[in-house]
Each structure stands twice: as C-alpha cells, then as structure tokens.
N, C-alpha and C positions, 0 to 999 in steps of 0.2 A: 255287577248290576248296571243295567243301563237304561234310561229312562228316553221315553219324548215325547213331543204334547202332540194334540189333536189337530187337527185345520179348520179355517174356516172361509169357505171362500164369501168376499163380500160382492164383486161383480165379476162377472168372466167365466162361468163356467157355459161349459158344451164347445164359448167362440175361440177357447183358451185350447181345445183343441184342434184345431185350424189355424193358428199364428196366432191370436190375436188375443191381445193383454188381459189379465186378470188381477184384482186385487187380493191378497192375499192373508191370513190372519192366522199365525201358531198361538192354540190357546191353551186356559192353564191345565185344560184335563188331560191327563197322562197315560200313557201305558207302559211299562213295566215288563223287562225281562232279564231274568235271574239264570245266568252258565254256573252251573257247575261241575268238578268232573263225577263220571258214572262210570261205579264198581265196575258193570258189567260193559260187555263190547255192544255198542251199538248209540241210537239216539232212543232218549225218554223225552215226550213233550207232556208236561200239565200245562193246561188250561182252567184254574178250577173255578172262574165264571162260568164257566160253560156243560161243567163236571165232566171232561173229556180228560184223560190220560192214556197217551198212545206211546209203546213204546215197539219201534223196528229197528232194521240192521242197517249202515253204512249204505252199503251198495243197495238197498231198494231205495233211499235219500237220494243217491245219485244218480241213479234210475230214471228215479222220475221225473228229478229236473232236465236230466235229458230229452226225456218224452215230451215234455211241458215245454222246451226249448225248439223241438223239433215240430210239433203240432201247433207253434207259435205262428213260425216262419213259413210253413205253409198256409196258416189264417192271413200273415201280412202281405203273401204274392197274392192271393185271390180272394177275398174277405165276403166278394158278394155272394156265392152260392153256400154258405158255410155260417153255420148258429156258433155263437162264438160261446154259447152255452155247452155246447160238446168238448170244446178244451178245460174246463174248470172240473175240478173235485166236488163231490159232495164229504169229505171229511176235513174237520174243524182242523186237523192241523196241519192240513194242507199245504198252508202259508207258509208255516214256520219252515218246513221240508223242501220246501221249493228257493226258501231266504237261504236255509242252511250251504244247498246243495252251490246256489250261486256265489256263495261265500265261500266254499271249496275250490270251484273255478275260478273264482277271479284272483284269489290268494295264493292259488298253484298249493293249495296246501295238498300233498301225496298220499298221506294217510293219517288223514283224521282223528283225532280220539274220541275216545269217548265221551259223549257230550249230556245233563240232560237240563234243561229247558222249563223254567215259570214263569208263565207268563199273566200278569194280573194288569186288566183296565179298568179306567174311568172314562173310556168310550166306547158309546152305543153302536155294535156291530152294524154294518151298512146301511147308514144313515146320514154319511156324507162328513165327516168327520176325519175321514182317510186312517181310520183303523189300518187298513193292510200295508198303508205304508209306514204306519209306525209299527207295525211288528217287521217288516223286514230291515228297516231302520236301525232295531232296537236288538233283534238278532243277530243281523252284523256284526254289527259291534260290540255286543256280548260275547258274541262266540269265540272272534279274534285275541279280544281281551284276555277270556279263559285259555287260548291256545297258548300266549304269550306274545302274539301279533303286535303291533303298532294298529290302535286305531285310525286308517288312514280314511278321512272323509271323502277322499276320490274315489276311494274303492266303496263304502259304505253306496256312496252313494248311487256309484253302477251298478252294485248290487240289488238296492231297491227299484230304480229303474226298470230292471229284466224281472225282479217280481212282478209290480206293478203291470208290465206290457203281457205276463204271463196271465194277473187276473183279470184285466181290462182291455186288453188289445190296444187298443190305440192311445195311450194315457198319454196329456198335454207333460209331463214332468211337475206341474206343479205341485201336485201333493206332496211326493214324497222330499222334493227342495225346500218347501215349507216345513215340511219336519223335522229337517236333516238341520236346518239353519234358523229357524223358533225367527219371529218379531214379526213386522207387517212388513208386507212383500208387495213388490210389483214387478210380473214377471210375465214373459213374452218367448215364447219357442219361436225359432228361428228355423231357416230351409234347411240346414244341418242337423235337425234334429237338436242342439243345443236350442239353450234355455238363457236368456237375458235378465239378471235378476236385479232388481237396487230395493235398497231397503228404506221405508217409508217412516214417519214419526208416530210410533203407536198411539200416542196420545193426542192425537187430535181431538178437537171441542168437536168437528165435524160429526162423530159416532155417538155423541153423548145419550144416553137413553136406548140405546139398541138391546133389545132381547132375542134370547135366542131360546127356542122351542125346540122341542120333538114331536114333530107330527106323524109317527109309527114308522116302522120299517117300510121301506118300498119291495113291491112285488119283483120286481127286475134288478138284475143286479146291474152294476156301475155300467160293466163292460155292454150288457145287452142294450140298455138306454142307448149307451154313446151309440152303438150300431144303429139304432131304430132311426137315430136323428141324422146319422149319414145317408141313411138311404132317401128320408125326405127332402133337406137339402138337393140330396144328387137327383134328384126329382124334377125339383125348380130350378136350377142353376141361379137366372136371373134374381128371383126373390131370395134364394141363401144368401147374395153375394149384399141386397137391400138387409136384410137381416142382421149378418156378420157386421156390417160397418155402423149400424146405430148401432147394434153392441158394443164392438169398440170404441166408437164416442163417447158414451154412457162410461165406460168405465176410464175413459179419457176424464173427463168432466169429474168425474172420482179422484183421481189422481191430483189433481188441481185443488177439488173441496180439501184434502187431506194436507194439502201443501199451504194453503189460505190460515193466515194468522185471523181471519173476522168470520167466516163460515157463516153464510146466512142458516139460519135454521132448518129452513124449510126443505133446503135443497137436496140434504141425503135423500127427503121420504121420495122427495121428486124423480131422481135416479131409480131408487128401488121401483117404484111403478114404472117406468121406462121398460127396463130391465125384464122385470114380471112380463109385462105384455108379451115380449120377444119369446120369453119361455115357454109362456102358454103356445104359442103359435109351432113353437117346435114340438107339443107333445106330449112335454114332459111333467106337467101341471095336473093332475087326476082332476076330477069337479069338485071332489069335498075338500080338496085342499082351496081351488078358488073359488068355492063359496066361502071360506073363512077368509080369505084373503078378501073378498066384496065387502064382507062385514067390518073388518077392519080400517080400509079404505072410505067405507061411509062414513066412518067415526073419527075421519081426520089422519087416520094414519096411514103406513105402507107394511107392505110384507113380501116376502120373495123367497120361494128355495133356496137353498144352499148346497150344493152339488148337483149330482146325476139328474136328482126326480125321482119320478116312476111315470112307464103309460099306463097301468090299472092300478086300482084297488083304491083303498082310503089313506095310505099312506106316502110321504115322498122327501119320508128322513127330515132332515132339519130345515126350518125354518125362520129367517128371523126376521125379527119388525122394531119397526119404532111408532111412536108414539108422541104430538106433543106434549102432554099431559105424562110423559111417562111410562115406565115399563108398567105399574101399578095399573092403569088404563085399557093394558089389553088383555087381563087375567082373564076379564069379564066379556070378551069377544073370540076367546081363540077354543071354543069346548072344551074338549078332555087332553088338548096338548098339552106337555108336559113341558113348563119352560128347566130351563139349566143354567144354575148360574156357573156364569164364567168369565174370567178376564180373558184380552185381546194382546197380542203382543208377547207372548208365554216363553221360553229359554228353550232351545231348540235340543240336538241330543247333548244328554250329560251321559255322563260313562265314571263310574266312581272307582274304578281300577288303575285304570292309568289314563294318562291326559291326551285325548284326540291331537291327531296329527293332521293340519291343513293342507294338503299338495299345492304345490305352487299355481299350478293350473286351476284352483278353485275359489277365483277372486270374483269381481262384478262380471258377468255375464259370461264365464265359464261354466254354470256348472247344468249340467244334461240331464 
C-alpha cells in the first residue's frame, strides 16, 4: 500500500511554469493505492470511486506508454499547430497504465508480473489538487514494492514527471515534488528543467483562517489551460514578461509573510488579490467564479484559484479564501461551493511495505 496527499498551490501557478516560484502545500487528503499480485497474466486496475475496473495485457501497458511517449515529444518540438487534447485518453485508467508502463522503463524491469491495482481517493478528480500526480506517485511505488524493488524516490519520482508531461505537456514539476515530499514548499524550475525546492514552516500564523472550496470541476483540462495561457502570453511578450514578474514578487512577498515571526494580518488577503487580478487577466478565472470572488472581496475578504482554472463554464476546481472574521464568514458569500476541510503541511509518500529509499541526488534543489 502506498499512500500520498493532495496539493495545494497557495501562489505561483500558470508563472511556476515559466521559472518562476511558487508556494506550495501537501495536504491531508490522500490517495491510496493497493499492489497486489494477480492470478492471471496481465494488469487489473479498480477504481471504485469512479466504478471503473479495467483489466489488459502487459504489452498493450507498454504500448501505450510508448505511444503516449512518442506523441509527447512530437507535442514538445512543435506545440503550436497541435491540441494537446488529442494526446490524452478518454479512459479513467489511463493514468495508472501510463504510471505503470514508466515504472517498467525507468526500473528496466524485463518482464513484469502480474500486477492488479486499487486505487481509492479523498481527491476531487481535476480540480487542482493534482490527483494525477498522486496516482503515479502512489503507483510507483506500489508497484516496485509489490515487485520486490527498493522504493527509490529518484526514480518514483521521474516516473511521475513523464506522467505528468504525458497529461499536461508542459508541467512546472511542482505537483508531483509536492506529493512526492508532503510539507509546504517553495519551489522554482530552473533552465535545466530541474526544480529548486526548500521547505517552508507549515505553521505559519501568516495562513490562519484560509478555507479551501470546490468550485465544480473545470471544463478544460490542466494541460489545455496551461496551452491557452501560452499562446496569450506569446501574444504580448511585453505584458507576459509585466505579468510574470508581479507574479513572482507576490509570491516573493509570500515567502517572506510565511518566514515573519509577527505577520500582519491583513497581508495574506492582500497577496491573494494581487495574485487573483493576474489570473483573471490570463483567462483562467470563468465570470461566475469572479463574481463570487467580488462578493467576497466586498465583505472584507480574498479569494483566488488554486491551479489551472478553466476558460468556460461555471467551474475552476478549487478555490480558497480567507476571511477576517473567519472561515465561518464566507459560508454565507461563496453559493453552492463546497468548502473541504483540510490541514496544510500533510506527510508526503508513505509506502507500508518497505521503507523508501532517498538517492543521493535528491536533496535541496535536486529534485526534477
């Protein structure tokens, strides 16, 4: 069994993929996945949130992650003429087949056994919570487990990686680093493609009162957003480059609240509208999410997505806000969103089989 918690980003998404820092939160809600071995030859995946049970053969797992591999790196040589919706699956266990198959490759394991796959969450599929990197996370490492492998987090973790770049194209790394390594994070990709990580004191007074919402699923998925906001960007160059850098200060200026032993009060909500404006401008804000967001704001507080977004519909995944007066405060301003309680700071993968193995390579600002 292997478990890891959800994400939460608190500033830095869209600019977190372009270099440029984000704050970070593994929180307590988990996902869950159960190797076992299977009588017959092949892979079984349940899913039974979802009431999907798929079971195939070895070689179509490896198949596909080839294909998915191959149809990647033609998306990252030429990204512009190409819907980055035509590399994704429409089947639920997609994921898992694509986790498994890079967990073959990266492990050189030759011939696979038979494997089959439960996997149970307490996160709300694509809604910015980075579900997909905690299932290839958590498949990883389950799988190796079951094989007799060394959980080796270097590898877990390039594993999640080429998922990740598999369902979003151009993923900053920080989801699935967040999951892989649990606590609050502040982390920065680098020209290399690594990732810069240090780890922040969960407990800051800075966060006190933060709620975190469901504002529905978004119409677009991770990877199409990130696309939509590349093409704007590359649009204005001038205004991205004005953009990108009060993002980065904003979450500059976070890093600092979170470091500060006196945190004025006021200052989180201040950042998160900062932050919000920037969002809106790229896109990824629907109206009915900032019309509740106006509402909120009148009444003293802030609010701001938390990952991708969406550009339509009434949905754009999670949300959080604060409140001076209190999470209690915005029950009565946020409609039919559905808040979620959750701690911030949450234990990153556990593996109850055998004890994860660190590579040496995977200290402060090693890990990709």
């Amino acid at each position: 069994m292997a478990s890891a918690p959800g994400k939460l980003i608190l500033l830095g998404e869209h600019a977190a993929v372009y270099g440029r820092p984000a704050v970070v939160a593994a929180v307590s809600r988990r996902l869950r996945a159960r190797a076992t071995a299977d009588g017959d030859r092949g892979v079984a995946v349940e899913l039974p949130d979802l009431g999907v049970a798929a079971r195939t053969g070895w070689s179509s797992v490896l198949r596909r992650a080839a294909e998915a591999r191959v149809a990647w790196e033609a998306y990252r040589r030429d990204p512009g003429p190409r819907s980055f919706a035509t590399l994704r699956s429409g089947d639920a266990a997609d994921v898992v087949h694509l986790a498994l198959g890079e967990t073959v490759r990266a492990a050189e394991v030759e011939a696979p056994p038979p494997i089959r796959l439960e996997i149970s969450s307490e996160l709300p599929v694509g809604s910015g919570f980075g579900s997909s990197a905690a299932v290839a996370v958590t498949v990883a490492a389950a799988a190796l487990a079951s094989w007799g492998h060394e959980v080796d987090l270097g590898l877990v973790d390039r594993v999640a990686l080429e998922v990740e770049r598999r369902l979003h194209g151009a993923p900053s790394g920080v989801d699935h680093t967040t999951v892989l390594r649990g606590g609050l994070l502040w982390a920065r990709g680098g020209r290399d493609r690594s990732l810069e990580v240090a780890a922040l004191e969960a407990g800051s007074r800075a966060l006190e009162g933060t709620a975190v919402f469901d504002s529905g699923r978004p119409a677009e998925t991770t990877g199409e957003v990130v696309a939509a906001v590349g093409r704007r960007l590359a649009a204005d160059p001038a205004a991205a480059a004005a953009a990108l850098a009060e993002m980065e200060e904003t979450v500059v200026a976070l890093r600092s609240l979170l470091e500060s032993s006196a945190p004025a009060p006021e200052a989180w909500r201040d950042l998160i509208r900062r932050y919000h404006r920037r969002l809106v401008e790229l896109g990824v804000v629907p109206p009915s999410v900032r019309r509740v967001v106006a509402t909120i704001e009148a009444a003293g507080g802030a609010a701001k997505i938390s990952g991708a977004g969406a550009l339509t519909g009434d949905g754009a995944g999670i949300v959080l806000a604060v409140h001076p007066d209190g999470p209690a405060a915005l029950e009565g301003l946020v409609g039919g969103w559905r808040r979620l309680p959750l701690e911030l700071g949450a234990a990153g993968l556990v593996v109850d089989t055998v004890p994860a193995v660190a590579p040496g390579a995977a200290g402060e600002g090693g890990t990709g």
